[in-house]
C-alpha positions as a Markdown table, in Angstrom:
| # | Residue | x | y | z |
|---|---|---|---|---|
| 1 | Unk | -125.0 | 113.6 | -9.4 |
| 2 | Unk | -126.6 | 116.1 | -6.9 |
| 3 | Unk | -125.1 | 118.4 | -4.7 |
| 4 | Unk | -127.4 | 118.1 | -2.3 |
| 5 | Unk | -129.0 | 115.3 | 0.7 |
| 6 | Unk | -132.7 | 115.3 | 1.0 |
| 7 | Unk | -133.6 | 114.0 | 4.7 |
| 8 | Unk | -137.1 | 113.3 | 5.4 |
| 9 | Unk | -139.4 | 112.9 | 8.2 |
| 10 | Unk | -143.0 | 110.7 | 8.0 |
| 11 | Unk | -145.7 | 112.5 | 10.2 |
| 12 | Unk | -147.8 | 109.5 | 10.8 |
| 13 | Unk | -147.2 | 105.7 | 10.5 |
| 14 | Unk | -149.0 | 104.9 | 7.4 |
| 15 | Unk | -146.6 | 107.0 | 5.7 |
| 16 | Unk | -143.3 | 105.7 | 8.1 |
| 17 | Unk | -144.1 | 102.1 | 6.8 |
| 18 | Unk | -144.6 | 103.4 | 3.4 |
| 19 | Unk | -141.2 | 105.0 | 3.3 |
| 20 | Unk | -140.0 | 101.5 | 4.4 |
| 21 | Unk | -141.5 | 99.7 | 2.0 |
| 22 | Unk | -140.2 | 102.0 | -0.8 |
| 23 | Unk | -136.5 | 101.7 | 0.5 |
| 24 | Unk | -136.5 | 98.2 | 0.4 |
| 25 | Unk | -137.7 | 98.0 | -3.0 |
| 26 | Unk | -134.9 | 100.2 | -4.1 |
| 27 | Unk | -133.0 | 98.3 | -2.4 |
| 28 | Unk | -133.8 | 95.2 | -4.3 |
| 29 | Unk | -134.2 | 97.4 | -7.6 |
| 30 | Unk | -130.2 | 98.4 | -7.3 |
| 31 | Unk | -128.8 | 94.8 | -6.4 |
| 32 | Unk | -130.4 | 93.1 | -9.6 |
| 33 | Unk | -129.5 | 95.9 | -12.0 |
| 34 | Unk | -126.0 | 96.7 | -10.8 |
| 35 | Unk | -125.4 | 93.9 | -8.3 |
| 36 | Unk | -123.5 | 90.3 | -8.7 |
| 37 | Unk | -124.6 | 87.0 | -7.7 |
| 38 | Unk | -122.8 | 87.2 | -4.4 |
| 39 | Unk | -125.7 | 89.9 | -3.2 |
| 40 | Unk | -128.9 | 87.7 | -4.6 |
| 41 | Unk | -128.5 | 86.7 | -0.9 |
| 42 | Unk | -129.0 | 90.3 | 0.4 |
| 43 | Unk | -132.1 | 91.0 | -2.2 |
| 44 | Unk | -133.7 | 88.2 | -0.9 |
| 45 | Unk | -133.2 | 89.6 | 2.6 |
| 46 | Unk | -135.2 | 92.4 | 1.8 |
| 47 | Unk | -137.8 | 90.6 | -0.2 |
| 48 | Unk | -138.2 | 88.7 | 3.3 |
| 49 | Unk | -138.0 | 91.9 | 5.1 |
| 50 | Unk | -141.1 | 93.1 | 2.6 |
| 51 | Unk | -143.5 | 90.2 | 3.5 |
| 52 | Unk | -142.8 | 90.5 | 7.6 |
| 53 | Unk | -143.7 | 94.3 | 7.2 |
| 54 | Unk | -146.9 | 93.5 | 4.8 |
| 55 | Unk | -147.9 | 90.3 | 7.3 |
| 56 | Unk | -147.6 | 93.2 | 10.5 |
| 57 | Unk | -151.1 | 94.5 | 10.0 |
| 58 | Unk | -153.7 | 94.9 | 7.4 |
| 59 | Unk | -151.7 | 96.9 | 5.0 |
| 60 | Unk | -154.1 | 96.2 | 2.0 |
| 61 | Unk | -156.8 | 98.1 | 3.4 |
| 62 | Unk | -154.2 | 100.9 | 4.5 |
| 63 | Unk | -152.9 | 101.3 | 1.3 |
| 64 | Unk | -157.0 | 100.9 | -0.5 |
| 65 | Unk | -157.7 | 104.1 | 2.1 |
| 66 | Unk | -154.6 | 106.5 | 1.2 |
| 67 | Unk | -155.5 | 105.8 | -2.4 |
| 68 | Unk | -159.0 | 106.7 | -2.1 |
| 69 | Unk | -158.3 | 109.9 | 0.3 |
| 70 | Unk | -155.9 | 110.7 | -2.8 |
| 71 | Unk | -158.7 | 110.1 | -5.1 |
| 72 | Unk | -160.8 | 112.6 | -3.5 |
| 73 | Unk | -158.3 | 115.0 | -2.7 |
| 74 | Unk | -157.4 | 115.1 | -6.6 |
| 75 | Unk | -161.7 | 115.1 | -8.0 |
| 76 | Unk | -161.8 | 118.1 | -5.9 |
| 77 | Unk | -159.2 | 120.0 | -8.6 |
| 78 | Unk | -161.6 | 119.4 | -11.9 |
| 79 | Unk | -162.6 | 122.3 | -13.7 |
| 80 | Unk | -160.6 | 124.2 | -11.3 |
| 81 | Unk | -158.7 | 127.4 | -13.1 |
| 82 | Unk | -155.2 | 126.3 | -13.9 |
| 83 | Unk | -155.2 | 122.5 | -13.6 |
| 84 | Unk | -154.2 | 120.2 | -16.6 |
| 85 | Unk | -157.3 | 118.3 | -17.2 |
| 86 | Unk | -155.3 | 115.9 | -19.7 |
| 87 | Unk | -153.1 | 115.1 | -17.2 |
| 88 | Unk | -155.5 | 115.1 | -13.9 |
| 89 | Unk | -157.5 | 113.0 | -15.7 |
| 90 | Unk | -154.6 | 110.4 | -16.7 |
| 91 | Unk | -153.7 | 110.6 | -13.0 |
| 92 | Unk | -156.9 | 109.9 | -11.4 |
| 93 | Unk | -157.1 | 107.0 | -14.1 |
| 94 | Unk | -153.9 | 105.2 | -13.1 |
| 95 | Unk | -155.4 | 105.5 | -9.4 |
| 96 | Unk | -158.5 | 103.5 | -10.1 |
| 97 | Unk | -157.0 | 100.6 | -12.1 |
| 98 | Unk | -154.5 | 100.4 | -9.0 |
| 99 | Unk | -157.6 | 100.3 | -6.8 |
| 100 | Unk | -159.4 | 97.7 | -8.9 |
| 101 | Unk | -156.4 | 95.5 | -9.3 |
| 102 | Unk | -156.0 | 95.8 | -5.2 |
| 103 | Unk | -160.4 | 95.0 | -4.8 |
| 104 | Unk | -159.8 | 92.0 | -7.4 |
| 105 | Unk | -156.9 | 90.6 | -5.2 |
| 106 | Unk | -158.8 | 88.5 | -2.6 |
| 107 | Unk | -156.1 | 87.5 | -0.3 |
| 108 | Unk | -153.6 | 89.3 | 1.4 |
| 109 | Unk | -150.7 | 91.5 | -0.2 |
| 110 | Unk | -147.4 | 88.9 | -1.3 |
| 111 | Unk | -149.8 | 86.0 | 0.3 |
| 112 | Unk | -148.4 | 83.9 | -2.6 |
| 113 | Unk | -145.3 | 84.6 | -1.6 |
| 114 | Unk | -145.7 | 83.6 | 2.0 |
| 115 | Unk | -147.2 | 79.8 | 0.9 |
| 116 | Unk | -143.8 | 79.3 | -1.2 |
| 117 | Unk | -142.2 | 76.8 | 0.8 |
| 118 | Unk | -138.6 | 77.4 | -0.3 |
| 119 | Unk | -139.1 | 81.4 | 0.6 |
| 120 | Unk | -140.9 | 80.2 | 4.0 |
| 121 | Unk | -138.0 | 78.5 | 5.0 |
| 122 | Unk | -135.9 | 81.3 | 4.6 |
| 123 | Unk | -138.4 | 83.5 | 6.6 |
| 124 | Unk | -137.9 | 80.9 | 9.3 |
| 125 | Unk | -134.8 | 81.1 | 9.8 |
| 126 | Unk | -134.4 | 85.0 | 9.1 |
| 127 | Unk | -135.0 | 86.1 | 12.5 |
| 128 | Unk | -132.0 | 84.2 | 13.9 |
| 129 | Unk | -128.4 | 86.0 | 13.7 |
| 130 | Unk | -126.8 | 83.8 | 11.3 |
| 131 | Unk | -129.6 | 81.4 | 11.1 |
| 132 | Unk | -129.1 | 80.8 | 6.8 |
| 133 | Unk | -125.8 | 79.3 | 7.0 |
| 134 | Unk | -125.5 | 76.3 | 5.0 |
| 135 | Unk | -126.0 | 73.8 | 7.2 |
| 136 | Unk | -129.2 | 75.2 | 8.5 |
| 137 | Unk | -130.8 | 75.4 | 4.3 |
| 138 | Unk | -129.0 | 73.4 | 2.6 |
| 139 | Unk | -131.8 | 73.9 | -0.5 |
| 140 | Unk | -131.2 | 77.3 | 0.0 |
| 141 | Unk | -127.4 | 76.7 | -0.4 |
| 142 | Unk | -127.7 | 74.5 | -3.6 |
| 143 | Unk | -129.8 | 77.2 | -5.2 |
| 144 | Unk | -127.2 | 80.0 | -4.1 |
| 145 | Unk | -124.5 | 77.7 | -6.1 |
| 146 | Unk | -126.1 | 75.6 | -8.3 |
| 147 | Unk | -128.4 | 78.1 | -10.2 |
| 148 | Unk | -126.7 | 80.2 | -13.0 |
| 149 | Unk | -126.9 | 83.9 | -12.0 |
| 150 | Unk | -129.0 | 85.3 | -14.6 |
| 151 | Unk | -131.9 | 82.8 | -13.6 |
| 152 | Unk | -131.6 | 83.6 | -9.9 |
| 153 | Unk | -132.4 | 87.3 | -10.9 |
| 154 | Unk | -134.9 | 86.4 | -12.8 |
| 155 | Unk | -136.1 | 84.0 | -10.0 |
| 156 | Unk | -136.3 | 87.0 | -7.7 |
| 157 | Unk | -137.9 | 89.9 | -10.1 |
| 158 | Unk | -140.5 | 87.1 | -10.7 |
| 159 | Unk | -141.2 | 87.4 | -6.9 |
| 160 | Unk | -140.8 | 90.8 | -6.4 |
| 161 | Unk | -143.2 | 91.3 | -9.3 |
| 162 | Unk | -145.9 | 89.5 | -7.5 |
| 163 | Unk | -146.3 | 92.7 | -5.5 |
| 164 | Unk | -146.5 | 95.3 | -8.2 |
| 165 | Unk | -149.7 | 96.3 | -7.2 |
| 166 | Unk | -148.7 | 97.3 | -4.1 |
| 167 | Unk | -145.7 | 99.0 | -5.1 |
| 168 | Unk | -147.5 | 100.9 | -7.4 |
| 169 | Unk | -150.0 | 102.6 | -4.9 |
| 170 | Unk | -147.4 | 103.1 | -2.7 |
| 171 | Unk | -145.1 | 104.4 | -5.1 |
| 172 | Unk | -147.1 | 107.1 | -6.5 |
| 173 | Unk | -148.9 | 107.8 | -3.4 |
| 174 | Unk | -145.3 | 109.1 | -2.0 |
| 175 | Unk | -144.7 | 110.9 | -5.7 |
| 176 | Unk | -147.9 | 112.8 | -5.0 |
| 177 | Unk | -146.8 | 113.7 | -1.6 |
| 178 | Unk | -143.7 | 114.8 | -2.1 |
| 179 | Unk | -144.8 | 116.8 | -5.5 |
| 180 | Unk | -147.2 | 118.9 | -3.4 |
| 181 | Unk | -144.8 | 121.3 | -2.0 |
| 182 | Unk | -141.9 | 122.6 | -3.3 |
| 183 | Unk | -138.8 | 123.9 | -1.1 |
| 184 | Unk | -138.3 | 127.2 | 0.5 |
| 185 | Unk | -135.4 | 128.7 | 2.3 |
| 186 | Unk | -135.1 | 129.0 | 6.1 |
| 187 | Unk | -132.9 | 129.5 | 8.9 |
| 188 | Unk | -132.0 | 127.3 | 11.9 |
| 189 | Unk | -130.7 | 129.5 | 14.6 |
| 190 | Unk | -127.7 | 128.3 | 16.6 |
| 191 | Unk | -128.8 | 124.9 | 14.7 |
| 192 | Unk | -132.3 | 124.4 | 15.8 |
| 193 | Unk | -135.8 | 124.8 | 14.0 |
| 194 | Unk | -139.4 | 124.8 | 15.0 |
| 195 | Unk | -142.4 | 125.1 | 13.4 |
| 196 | Unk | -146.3 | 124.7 | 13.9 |
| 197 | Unk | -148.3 | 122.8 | 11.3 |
| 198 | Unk | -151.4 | 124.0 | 10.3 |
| 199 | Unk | -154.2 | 121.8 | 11.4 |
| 200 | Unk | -156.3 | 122.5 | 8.5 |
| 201 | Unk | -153.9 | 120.6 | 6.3 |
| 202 | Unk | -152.8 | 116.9 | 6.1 |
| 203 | Unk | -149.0 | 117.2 | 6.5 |
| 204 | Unk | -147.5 | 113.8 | 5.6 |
| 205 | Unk | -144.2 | 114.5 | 5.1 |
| 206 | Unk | -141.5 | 117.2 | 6.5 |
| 207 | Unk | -138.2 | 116.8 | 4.2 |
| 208 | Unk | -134.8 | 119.0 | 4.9 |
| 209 | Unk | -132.8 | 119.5 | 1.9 |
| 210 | Unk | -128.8 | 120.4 | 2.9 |
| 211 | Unk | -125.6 | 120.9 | 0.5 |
| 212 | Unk | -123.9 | 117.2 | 0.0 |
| 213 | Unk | -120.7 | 118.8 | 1.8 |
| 214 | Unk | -122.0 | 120.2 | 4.7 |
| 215 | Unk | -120.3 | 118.7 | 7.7 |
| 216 | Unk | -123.8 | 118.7 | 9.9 |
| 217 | Unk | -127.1 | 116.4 | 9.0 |
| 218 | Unk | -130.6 | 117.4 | 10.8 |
| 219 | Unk | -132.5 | 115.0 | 12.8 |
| 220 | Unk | -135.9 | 115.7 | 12.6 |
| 221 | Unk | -138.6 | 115.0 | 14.7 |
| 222 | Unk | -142.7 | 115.7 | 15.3 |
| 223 | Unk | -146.2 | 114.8 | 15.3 |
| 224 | Unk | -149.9 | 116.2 | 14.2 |
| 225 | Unk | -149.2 | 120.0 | 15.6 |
| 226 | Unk | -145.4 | 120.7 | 15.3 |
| 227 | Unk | -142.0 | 119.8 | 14.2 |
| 228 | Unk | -138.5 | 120.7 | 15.2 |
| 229 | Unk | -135.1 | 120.1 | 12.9 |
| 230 | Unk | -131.8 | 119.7 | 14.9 |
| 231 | Unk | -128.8 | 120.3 | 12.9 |
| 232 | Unk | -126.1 | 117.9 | 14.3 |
| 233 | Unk | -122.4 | 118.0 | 13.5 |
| 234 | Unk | -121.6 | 114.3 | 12.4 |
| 235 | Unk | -119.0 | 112.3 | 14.5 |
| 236 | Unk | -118.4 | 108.7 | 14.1 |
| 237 | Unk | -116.5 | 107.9 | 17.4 |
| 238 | Unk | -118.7 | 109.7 | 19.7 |
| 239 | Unk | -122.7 | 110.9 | 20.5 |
| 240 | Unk | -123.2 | 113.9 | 17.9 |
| 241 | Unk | -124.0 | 116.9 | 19.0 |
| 242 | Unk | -126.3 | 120.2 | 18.2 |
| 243 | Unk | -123.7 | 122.8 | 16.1 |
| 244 | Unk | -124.0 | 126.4 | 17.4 |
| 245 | Unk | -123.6 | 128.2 | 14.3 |
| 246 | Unk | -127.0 | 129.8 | 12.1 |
| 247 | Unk | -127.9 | 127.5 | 9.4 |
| 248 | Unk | -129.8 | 128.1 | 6.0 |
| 249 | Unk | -131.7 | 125.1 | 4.4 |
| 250 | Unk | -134.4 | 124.1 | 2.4 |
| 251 | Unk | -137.6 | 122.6 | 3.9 |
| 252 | Unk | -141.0 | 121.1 | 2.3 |
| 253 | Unk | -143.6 | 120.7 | 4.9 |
| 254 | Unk | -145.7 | 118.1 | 1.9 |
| 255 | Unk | -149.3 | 118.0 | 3.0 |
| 256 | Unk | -152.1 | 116.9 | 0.2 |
């Protein structure tokens, strides 16, 4: 287990829905290998939760661009002195079969998905606080305790795996992100930060990494130009506020 809490903050909002994608996945990902039956009802949630943020806007194309600025970004390395060909080449290969599989899918991401009638139903009645009791989907109920537990988790990876395509660009587009700069040390003074980004760069991500123990989190904040880290001193029953002591952290400002 680590000893330490990586915090992050996306720069734009192709990487922010991204980010939200990828937790919700996890999400999923932790409820049908350590979960119980009594949480297939939360995994579903966030299946549900997947489609509304795919169905928001044209995410396909979004995700087909970041691949193919990665594509170039990466092209640019060959026969550079230093790079791993072997493995350059094996990356820039798993990009392009995730770009033809995306070309070769003619409708929209998890559109499947949306024209399940059992899962639309469920969609329906999502956005209402308490709208899946049982007597609002009853066929959603009968499934719930009619169908043995190992097939509903199978039921629900077979979904989920509908969207592997997806989840694979978006997956290793954040791997590459994250990968392309490592930590350094720096110093919050009096418990704030502030830096300027270099505009010849495309910063992506800014992520804050603080010992597990440490009684303070950073909120983090910024946009094209700069950035600013507020170390806050946690308090459940009241607003947190700014700690005055100097601070020493880790920071990656990931840009590729």
């Amino acid at each position: 287990m680590t000893d330490t809490i990586i915090y992050e903050q996306p720069l734009n909002e192709r990487i922010r829905t991204f980010l939200r994608i990828e937790f919700l996945f996890k999400r999923i990902d932790h409820i049908l290998q350590y979960g119980n039956a009594a949480q297939h009802r939360d995994a579903l949630t966030h299946l549900l939760n997947i489609l509304s943020v795919f169905e928001r806007s044209d995410l396909k194309q979004e995700i087909i661009k970041e691949l193919e600025r990665l594509t170039t970004t990466l092209s640019a390395l060959e026969n550079k002195p230093g790079v791993d060909m072997s493995a350059l080449s094996e990356l820039l290969d798993t990009l392009d079969h995730i770009l033809d599989e995306l070309h070769l899918k003619k409708s929209a991401i998890g559109q499947s998905l949306r024209n399940n009638d059992f899962l639309s139903s469920l969609r329906q009645r999502a956005t209402i606080a308490g709208g899946s009791c049982d007597f609002d989907l009853p066929a959603y109920h009968y499934w719930l305790e009619h169908t043995d537990d190992d097939v509903q988790k199978q039921q629900i990876l077979e979904w989920v795996n509908q969207l592997t395509s997806a989840r694979s660009a978006i997956d290793i587009t954040l791997k590459l992100i994250r990968s392309s700069t490592g930590f350094g040390q720096q110093s919050a003074p009096q418990g704030f930060y502030q830096q300027s980004l270099d505009n010849g760069q495309s910063h992506q991500i800014i992520r804050v990494k603080v010992a597990k123990d440490a009684e303070y989190y950073p909120e983090i904040s910024g946009g094209k130009h700069r950035f600013t880290v507020r170390f806050m001193a946690f308090d459940i029953e009241q607003r947190s506020k700014q700690i005055s002591d100097d601070i020493e952290f880790s920071l990656s400002c990931c840009a590729m």
